[in-house]
PyMOL commands that place a pseudoatom at each C-alpha (Angstrom):
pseudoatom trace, name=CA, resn=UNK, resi=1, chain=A, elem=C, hetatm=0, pos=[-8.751, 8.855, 9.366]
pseudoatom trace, name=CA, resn=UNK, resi=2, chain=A, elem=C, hetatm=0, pos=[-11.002, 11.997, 10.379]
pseudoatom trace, name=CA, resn=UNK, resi=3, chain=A, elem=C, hetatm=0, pos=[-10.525, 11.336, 14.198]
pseudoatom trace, name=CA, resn=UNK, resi=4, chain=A, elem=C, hetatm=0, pos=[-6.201, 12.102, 13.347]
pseudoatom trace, name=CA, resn=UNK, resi=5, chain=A, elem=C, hetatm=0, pos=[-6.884, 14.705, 10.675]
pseudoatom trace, name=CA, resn=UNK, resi=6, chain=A, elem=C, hetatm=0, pos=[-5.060, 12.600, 8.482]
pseudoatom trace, name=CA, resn=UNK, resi=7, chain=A, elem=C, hetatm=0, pos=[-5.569, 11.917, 4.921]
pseudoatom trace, name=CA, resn=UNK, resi=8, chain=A, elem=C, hetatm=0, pos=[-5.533, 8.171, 3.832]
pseudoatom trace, name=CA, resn=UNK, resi=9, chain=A, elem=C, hetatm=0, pos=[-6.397, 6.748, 0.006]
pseudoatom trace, name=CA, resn=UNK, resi=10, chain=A, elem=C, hetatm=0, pos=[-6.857, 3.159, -0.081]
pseudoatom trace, name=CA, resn=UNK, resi=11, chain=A, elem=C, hetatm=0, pos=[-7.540, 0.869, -3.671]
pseudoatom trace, name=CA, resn=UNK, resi=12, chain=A, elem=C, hetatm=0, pos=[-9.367, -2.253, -3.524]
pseudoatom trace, name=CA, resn=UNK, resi=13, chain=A, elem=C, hetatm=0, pos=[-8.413, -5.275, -5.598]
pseudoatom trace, name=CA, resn=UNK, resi=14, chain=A, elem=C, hetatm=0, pos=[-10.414, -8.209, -6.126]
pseudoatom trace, name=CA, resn=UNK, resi=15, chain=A, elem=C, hetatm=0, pos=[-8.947, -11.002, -8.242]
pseudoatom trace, name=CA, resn=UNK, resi=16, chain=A, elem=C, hetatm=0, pos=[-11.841, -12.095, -10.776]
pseudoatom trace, name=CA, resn=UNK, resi=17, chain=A, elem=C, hetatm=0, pos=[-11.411, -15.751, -11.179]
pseudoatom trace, name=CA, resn=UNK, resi=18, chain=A, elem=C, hetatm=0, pos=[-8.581, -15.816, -8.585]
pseudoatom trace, name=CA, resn=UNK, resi=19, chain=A, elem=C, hetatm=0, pos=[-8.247, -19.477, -8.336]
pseudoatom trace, name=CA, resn=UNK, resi=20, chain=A, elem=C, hetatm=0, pos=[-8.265, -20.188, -11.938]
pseudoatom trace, name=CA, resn=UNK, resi=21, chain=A, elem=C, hetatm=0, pos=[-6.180, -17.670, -13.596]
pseudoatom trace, name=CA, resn=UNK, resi=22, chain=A, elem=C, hetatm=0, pos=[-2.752, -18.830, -11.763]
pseudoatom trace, name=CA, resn=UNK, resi=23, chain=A, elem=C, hetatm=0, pos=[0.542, -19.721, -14.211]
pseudoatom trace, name=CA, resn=UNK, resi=24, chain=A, elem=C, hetatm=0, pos=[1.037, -23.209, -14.173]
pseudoatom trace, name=CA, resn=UNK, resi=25, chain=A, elem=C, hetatm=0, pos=[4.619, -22.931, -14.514]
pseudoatom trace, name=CA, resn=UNK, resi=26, chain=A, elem=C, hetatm=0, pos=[4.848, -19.574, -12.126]
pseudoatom trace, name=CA, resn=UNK, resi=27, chain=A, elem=C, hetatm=0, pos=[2.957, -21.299, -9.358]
pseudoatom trace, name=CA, resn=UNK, resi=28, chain=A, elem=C, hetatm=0, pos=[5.509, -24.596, -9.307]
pseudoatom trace, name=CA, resn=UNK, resi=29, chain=A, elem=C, hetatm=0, pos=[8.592, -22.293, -9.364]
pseudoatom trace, name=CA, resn=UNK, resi=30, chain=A, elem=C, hetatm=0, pos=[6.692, -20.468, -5.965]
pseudoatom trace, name=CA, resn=UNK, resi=31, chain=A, elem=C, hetatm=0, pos=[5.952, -23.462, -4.651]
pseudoatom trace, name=CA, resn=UNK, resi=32, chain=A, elem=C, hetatm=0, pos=[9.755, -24.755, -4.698]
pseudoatom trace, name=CA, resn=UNK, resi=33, chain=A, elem=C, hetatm=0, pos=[11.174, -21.278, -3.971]
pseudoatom trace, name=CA, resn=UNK, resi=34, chain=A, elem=C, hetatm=0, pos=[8.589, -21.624, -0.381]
pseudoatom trace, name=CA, resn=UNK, resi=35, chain=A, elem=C, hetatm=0, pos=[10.212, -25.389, -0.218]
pseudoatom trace, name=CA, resn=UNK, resi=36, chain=A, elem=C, hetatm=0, pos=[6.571, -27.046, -0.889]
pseudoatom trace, name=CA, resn=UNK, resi=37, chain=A, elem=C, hetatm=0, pos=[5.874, -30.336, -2.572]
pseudoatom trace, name=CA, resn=UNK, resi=38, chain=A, elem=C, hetatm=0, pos=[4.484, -29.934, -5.860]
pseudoatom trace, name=CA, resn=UNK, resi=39, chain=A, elem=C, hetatm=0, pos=[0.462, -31.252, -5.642]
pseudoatom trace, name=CA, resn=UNK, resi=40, chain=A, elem=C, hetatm=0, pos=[-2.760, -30.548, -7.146]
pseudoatom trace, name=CA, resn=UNK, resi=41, chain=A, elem=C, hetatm=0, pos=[-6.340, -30.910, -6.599]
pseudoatom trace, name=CA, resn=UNK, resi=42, chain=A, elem=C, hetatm=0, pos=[-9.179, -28.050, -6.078]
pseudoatom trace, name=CA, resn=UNK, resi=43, chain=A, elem=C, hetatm=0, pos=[-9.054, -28.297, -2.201]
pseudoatom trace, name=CA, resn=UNK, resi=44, chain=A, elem=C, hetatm=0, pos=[-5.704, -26.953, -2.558]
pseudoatom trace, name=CA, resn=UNK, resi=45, chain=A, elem=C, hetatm=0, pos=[-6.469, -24.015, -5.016]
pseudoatom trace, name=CA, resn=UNK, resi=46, chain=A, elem=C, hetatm=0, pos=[-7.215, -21.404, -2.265]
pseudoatom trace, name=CA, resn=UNK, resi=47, chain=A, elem=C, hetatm=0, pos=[-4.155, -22.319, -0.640]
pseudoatom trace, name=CA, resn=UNK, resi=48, chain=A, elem=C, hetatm=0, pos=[-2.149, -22.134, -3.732]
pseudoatom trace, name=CA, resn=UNK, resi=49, chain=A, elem=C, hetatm=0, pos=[-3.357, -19.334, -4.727]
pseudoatom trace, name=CA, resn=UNK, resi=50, chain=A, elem=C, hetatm=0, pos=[-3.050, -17.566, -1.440]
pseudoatom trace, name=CA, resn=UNK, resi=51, chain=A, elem=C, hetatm=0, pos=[0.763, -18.739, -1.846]
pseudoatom trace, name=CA, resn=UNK, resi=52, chain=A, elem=C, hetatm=0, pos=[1.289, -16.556, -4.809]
pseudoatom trace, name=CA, resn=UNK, resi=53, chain=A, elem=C, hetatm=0, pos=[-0.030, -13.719, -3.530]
pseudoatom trace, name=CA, resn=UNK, resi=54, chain=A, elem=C, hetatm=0, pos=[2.003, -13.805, -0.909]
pseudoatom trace, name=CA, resn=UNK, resi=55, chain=A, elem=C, hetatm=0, pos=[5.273, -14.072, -3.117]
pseudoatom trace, name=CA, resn=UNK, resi=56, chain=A, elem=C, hetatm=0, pos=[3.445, -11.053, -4.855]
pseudoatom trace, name=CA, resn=UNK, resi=57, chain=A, elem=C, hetatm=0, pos=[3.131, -9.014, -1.808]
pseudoatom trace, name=CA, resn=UNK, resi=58, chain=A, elem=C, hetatm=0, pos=[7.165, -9.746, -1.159]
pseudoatom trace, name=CA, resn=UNK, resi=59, chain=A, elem=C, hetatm=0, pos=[8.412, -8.856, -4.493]
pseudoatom trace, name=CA, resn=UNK, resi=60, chain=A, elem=C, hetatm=0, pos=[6.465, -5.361, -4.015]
pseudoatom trace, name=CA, resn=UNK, resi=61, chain=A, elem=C, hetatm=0, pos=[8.818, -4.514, -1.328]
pseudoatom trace, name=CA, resn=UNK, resi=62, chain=A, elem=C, hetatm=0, pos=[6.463, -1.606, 0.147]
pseudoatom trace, name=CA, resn=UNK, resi=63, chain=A, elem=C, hetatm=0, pos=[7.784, 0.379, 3.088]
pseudoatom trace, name=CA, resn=UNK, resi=64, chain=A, elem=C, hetatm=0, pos=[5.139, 3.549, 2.604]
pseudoatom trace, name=CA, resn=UNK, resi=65, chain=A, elem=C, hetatm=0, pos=[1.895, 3.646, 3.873]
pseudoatom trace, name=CA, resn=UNK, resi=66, chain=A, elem=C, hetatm=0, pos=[0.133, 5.037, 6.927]
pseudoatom trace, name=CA, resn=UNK, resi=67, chain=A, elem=C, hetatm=0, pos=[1.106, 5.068, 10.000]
pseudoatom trace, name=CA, resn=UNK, resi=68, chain=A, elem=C, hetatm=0, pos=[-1.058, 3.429, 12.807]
pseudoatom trace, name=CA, resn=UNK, resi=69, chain=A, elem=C, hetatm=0, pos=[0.713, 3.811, 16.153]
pseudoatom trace, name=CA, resn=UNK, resi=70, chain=A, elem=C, hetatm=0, pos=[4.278, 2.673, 15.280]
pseudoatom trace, name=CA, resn=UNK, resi=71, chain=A, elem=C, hetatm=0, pos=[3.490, 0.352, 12.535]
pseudoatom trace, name=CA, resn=UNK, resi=72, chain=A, elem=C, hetatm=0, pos=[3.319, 1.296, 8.589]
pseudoatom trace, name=CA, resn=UNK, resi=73, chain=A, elem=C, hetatm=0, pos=[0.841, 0.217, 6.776]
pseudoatom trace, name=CA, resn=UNK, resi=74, chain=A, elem=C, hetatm=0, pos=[0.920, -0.104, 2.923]
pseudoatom trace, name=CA, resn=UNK, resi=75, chain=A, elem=C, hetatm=0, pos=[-0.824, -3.418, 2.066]
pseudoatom trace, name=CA, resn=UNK, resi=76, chain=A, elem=C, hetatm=0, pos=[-3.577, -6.035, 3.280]
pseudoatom trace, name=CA, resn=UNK, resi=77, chain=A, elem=C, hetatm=0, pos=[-4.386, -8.629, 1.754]
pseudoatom trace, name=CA, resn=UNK, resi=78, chain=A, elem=C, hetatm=0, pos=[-7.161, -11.414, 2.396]
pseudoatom trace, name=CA, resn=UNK, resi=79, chain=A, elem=C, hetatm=0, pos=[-8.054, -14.549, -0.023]
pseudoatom trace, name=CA, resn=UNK, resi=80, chain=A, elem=C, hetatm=0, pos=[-8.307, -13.035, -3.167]
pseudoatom trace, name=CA, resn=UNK, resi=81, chain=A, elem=C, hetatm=0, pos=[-8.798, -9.364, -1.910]
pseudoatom trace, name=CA, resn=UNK, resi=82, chain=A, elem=C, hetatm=0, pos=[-5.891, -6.610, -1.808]
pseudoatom trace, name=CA, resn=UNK, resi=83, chain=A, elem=C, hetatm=0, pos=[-6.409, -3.012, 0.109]
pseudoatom trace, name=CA, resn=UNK, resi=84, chain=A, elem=C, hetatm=0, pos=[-3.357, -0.792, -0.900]
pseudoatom trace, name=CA, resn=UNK, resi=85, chain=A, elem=C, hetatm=0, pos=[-3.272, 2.280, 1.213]
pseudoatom trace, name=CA, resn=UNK, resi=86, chain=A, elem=C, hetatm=0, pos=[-1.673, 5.504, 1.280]
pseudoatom trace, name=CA, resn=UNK, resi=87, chain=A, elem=C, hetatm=0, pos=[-1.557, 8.669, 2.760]
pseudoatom trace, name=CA, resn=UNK, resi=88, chain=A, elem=C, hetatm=0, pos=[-1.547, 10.368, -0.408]
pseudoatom trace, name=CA, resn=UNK, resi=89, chain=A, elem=C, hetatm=0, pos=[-2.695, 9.295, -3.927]
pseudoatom trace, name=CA, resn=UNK, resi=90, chain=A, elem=C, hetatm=0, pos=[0.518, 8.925, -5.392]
pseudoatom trace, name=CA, resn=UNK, resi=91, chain=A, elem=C, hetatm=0, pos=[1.743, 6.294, -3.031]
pseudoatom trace, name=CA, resn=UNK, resi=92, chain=A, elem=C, hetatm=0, pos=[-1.349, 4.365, -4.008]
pseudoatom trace, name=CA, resn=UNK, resi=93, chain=A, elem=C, hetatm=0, pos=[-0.459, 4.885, -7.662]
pseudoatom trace, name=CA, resn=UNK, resi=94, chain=A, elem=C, hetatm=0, pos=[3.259, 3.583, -7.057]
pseudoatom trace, name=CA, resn=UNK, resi=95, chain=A, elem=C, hetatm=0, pos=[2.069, 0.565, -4.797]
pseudoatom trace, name=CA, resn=UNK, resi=96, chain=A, elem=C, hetatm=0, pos=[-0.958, -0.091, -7.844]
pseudoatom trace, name=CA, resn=UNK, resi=97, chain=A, elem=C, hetatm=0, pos=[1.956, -0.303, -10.478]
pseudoatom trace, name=CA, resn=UNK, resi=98, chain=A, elem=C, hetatm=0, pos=[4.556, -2.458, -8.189]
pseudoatom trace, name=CA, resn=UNK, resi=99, chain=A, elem=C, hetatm=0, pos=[1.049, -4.724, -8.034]
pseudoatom trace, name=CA, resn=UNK, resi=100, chain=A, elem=C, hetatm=0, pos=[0.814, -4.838, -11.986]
pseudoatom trace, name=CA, resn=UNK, resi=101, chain=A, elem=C, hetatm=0, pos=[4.427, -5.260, -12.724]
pseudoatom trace, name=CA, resn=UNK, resi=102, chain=A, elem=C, hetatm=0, pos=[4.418, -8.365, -10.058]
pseudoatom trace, name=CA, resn=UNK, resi=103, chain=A, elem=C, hetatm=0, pos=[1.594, -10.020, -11.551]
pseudoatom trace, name=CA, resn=UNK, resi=104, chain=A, elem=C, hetatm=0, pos=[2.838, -10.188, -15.038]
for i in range(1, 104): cmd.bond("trace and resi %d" % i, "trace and resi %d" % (i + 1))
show_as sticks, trace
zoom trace
């Protein structure tokens, strides 16, 4: 952010496949931790999948980022695309691994 002389680092995910490559098994446990009815069918895949990134983004549990006004801002994430940003590279690195360890 040149215009507040700050450094910031961001990574950008994009899930290849997204919709496809969900765990059965892991996506029905989400679904009744987030109290949903179990269904299938392709019109619900975005959702679905949306639904475990979203338990994903919980379990990462990030608190650092930058700060814009009086918010902090580690993570965004839209359909199957994740920005993780940092003001320094290591925080990127950190937030990156939390990422991998909550996708396996």
């Amino acid at each position: 952010m040149w215009e507040f002389d700050k450094e910031v680092n961001t990574l950008f995910i994009d899930f290849e496949k997204a919709y496809d490559s969900i765990h059965r098994l892991t996506l029905f446990n989400i679904l009744k931790e987030f109290n949903i009815p179990r269904k299938q069918g392709d019109a619900l895949s975005p959702i679905l999948f949306n639904l475990v990134l979203e338990k994903m983004v919980r379990d990462m549990s990030i608190s650092e980022g930058i700060t814009l006004g009086l918010s902090k801002i580690g993570l965004q994430a839209y359909a199957d695309d994740i920005a993780i940003i940092g003001d320094n590279i290591e925080i990127v690195k950190i937030h990156c691994k939390k990422l991998m360890d909550a996708t396996n």
